[in-house]
Structures are given as structure tokens and as C-alpha cells.
C-alpha positions, 0 to 999 in steps of 0.5 A, a space after each residue: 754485555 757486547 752488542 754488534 755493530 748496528 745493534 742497540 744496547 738496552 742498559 744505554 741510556 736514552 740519548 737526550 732530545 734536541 730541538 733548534 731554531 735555525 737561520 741567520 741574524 738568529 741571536 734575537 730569536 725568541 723561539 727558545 724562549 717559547 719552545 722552552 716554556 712549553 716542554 717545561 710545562 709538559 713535563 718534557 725533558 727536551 732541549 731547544 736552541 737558537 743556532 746561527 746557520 747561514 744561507 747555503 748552510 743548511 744541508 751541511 747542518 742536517 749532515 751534522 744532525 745525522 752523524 750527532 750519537 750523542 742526542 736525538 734530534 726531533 726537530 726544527 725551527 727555521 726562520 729566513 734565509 732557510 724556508 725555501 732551501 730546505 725544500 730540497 731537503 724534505 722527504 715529505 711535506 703538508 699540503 700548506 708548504 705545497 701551497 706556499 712553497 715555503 717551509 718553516 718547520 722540520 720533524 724527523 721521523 722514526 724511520 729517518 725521514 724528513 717531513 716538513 710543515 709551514 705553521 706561519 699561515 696558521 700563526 698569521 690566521 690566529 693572531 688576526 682572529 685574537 684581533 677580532 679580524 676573521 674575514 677579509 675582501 681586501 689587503 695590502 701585502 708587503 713584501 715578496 719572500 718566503 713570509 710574504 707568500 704564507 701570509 698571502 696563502 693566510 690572506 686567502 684562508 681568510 676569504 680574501 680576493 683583491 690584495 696589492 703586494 708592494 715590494 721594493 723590487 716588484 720583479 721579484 714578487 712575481 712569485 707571490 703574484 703566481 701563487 695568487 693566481 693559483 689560489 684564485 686571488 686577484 694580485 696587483 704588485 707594484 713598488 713600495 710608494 704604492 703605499 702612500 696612495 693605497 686605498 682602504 682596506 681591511 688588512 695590511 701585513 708587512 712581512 719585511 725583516 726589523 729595521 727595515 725602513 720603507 721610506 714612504 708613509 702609509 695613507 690616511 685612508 690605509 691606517 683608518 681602515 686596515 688593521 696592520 700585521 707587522 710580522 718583525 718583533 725586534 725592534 718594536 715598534 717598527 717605523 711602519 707600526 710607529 706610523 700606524 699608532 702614531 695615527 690611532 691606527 689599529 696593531 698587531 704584533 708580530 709576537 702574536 704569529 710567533 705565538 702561535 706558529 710556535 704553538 703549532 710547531 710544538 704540536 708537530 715535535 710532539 704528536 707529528 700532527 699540527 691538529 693534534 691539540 697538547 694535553 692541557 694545551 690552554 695552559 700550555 700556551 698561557 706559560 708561552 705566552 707568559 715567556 715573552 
């Protein structure tokens, strides 16, 4: 049977669904792994990949997706440099991208529109739970990016009003000290040494990329206090987290936040709805989980 252009033929088959994680280093990602798992375990035929795109690349990228006939595309992951530049780009977007000003999650809708969603503050918020850590008066932010500001909006879910953002370049957090201010948080930025003479606190997270070495050690009454987030995975233990356990100090990995951002990512390519738990979800993350 003849169909008309813009008509859909109903003999054709369904076209496949894709997913990917985006963003550039991306080959150490462990996002297809996770994603993977998941659909496997919900009997979803879908196909999830790790695509290098660069800063810049990112409009180039959805052109593509939109011209692609040969798959349905329902979604992204997007890791650094893309978080802010896909902004630009959303036709709509969560109350937690509005507050972080970040995004690290895209759906495509049916009607071709393109919402977006950050699922690295509910991640951050549920991993420091696993670790027993539910309220905090004080923490210690370290970095001014992207990630920096949806672990500060995370921060101060978790009740959090005093948090000192050290950064290498402390002009480029004024940012994540403006977003403080709007959630009501008393910020203090100051550079990477203020780490060896930081005072207790109840939580630190280092929200700086893998390998990166701070050159300065944390203090003695930051380690006995704090627990300390490090969001990178690769490598692992970071020379930050190396210091920490290297003085008895309490840890989180980063694979915890990837965990669970990634849970809340399928929710969203799923249902649309990052509140909507999966069907079965406790062994939906298990299998998650078990990927890594």
C-alpha cells in the first residue's frame, strides 16, 4: 500500500528507540552500563550509548536526532561540558533545572518538544541518605560548575544554611554564591587552600572532574567530621577521597549519585515523570546496581 508524504504507513515496522549519554571525555562513562541493566530488567528493547560530544556540539547533535528516520529517539544523558548548553535548547524544564540552572537530563515528547530535568540533586540527596546523612547545618562545596550548583541546591534540601564553596578561581563561583543567596544559604567562596584550614563540618562534596589534584590537604578537623562526597568515579579513590581514608575518615563514592541519578533518569525516559516509581523498581535498581 502507497501512503502520502507525511502520511505514516501502519505495515512499517516500529522504528527502534535510542537513548545516549553525551558529553566529552564520555569513554569512561558508566551510564550504558546502568541504563542497560535497567531496560533489560523491564523487558525494554531499547538501546542506550555513550556518544562523545564536545562543547559547542550540542545543537549540531539534536539536528541530527531530529533528521535520524531510522530510530526514535527518547532521551539523553548529559554529563560536562553540556548541562548549561542545553538550556538554549529546552522547550520546558523542572522546577530543579530552574533552581540549578543546570540540566542534566532530556526527553522528547510526543509532540516533538523538548523537556529537561536535573536528576543530580535527587542522586546527590539519595546516596547521602544511603550513608545515613539526612540533615546538615554546615558543608563544604568544592567546585563552581554545573555539578557544584546542583549539589548546593541538594545541600539545601538537606537543611543546610552555612556552606563554604572553595574553588581554584573563586571569581568563577560567584554563580554558585548567587544561587546560595536565592535558596536563602549563607555562602562564603574562597580559594582551594581554604581546605586546610576548614573548620568541622557535617558534609563535604568535591564536585571537581577525576584526577584532578587539589594540591592541598583537607584539615584534621574537616576528615573527623565531615562525611565526604566525591562525585568522580574514574579514577577511584581520587587524591581527595585517598586523604580522607587515608585518615579514617568517613566516604562516599561517586557511584552512589551516579546510581541514583541514573534511577531517576530511567523513571523520566520511561513514564516522563522522575516521581513515578518503575514497575518492580526495588529489583530494578538492584540489577543497576549489580552493572557497576
Amino acid at each position: 500500500m502507497e501512503t502520502t508524504p507525511g502520511e505514516t504507513n501502519p505495515t512499517a515496522p516500529p522504528r527502534p528507540v535510542r537513548l545516549a549519554v553525551l558529553g566529552s571525555p564520555i569513554g569512561h562513562s558508566k551510564s550504558p552500563a546502568l541504563h542497560r541493566a535497567a531496560y533489560e530488567r523491564l523487558g525494554l528493547d531499547w538501546r542506550y550509548d555513550a556518544i562523545e560530544v564536545q562543547s559547542g556540539g550540542f545543537a549540531g547533535f539534536l539536528e541530527r536526532v531530529r533528521d535520524d528516520a531510522d530510530a526514535a529517539w527518547r532521551g539523553l544523558s548529559l554529563t560536562m561540558p553540556l548541562k548549561h548548553e542545553v538550556l538554549d535548547h529546552l522547550d520546558g524544564a523542572d522546577r530543579l533545572v530552574e533552581l540549578a540552572g543546570a540540566a542534566n537530563t532530556v526527553r522528547f515528547a510526543d509532540d516533538g518538544s523538548i523537556q529537561g530535568f536535573n536528576t543530580d540533586i535527587g542522586g546527590i540527596v539519595r546516596t547521602l541518605g544511603e550513608a545515613d546523612l539526612e540533615r546538615v547545618h554546615r558543608a563544604v562545596l568544592i567546585g563552581g560548575g554545573a555539578t557544584a550548583s546542583s549539589a548546593l541546591v541538594a545541600i539545601a534540601e538537606l537543611g543546610a544554611a552555612e556552606v563554604d564553596v572553595l574553588a581554584r578561581n573563586p571569581d568563577r563561583a560567584i554563580g554558585v554564591q548567587e544561587l546560595g543567596r536565592r535558596l536563602g544559604l549563607v555562602v562564603r567562596v574562597r580559594p582551594l587552600d581554604g581546605l586546610a584550614d576548614a573548620s568541622s563540618a557535617e558534609l563535604v562534596v568535591s564536585t571537581v572532574p577525576g584526577g584532578t589534584d587539589l594540591g592541598v590537604a583537607p584539615s584534621d578537623a574537616l576528615v573527623e567530621s565531615a562525611v565526604l562526597l566525591d562525585v568522580a568515579y574514574d579514577p577511584w579513590p581520587s587524591a581527595l577521597a585517598a586523604a580522607w581514608l587515608d585518615r579514617e575518615g568517613r566516604v562516599t563514592h561517586g557511584l552512589g549519585m551516579l546510581l541514583h541519578q541514573a534511577l531517576l533518569q530511567v523513571r523520566i525516559f520511561v513514564s516522563g515523570d522522575p516521581f513515578e516509581p518503575l514497575p518492580d523498581e526495588v529489583a530494578v535498581l538492584d540489577v543497576m546496581r549489580r552493572s557497576l
